[in-house]
N, C-alpha and C positions, 0 to 999 in steps of 0.2 A: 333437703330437710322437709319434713311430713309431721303436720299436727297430728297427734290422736285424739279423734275427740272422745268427750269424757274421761280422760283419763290426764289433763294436768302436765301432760309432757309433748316432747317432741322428738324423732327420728330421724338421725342425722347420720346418712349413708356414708361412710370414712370412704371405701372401697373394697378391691378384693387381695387379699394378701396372697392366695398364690390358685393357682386354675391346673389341676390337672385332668380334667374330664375329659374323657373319650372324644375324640373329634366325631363330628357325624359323620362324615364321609370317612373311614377309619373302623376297620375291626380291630377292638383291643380285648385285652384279656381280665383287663380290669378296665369298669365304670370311672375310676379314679375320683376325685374331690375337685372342690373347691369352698375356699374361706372366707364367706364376705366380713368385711368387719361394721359395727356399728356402735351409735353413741347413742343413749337414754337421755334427753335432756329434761330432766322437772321443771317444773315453773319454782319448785322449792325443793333445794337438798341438792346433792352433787351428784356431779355429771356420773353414767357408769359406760363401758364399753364392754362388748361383748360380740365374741366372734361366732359365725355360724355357718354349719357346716352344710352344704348343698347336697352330700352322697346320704345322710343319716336324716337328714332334715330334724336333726336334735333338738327340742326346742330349750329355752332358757328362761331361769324365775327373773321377774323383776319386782318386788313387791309383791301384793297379789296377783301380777298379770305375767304372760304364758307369751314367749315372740318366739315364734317357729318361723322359719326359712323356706317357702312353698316353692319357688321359683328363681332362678338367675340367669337371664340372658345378657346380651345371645350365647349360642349353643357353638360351641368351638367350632372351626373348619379346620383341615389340618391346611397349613402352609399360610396361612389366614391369621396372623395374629392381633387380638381382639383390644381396641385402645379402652384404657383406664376409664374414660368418659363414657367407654359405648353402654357399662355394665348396667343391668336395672337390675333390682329385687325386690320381689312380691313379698309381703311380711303377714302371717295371722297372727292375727294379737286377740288373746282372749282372757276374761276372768278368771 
């Protein structure tokens, strides 16, 4: 969980719903995805959730504020499968 500051809420990392990115050690034919999921917590109004996507770095509205997906490690390894715990995500959040 991550305050933002000025902004009245909080950022609560659920997880990643499914990983299919290229292992690094791996030539594939596609980059493939991955979903992390997240929670918007206000100090006032209801919770909202919202998934994002690693391959498009799509970002999503919340109000007036923009949370795009910059980062998710680590970086697969093939044969190497990564625990639910290890995952981080870099979040920009803007105006």
């Amino acid at each position: 969980m991550a305050e933002v500051p000025h902004a009245a809420m909080r950022i609560h990392f659920q997880g990643v719903l499914s990983d299919s990115r290229c292992p690094v050690n791996a030539l594939c034919i596609q980059a493939g995805d991955a979903i992390a999921r997240i929670d918007v917590v206000p100090t006032t109004g209801a919770l909202a959730t919202y998934d994002l996507h690693a391959a498009n770095h799509q970002p999503v509205r919340h109000g007036d504020l923009t949370i795009e997906l910059t980062e998710l490690g680590p970086h697969p390894f093939a044969g190497r499968p990564i625990a639910p715990t290890d995952y981080r995500l870099t979040l920009r959040i803007t105006r």
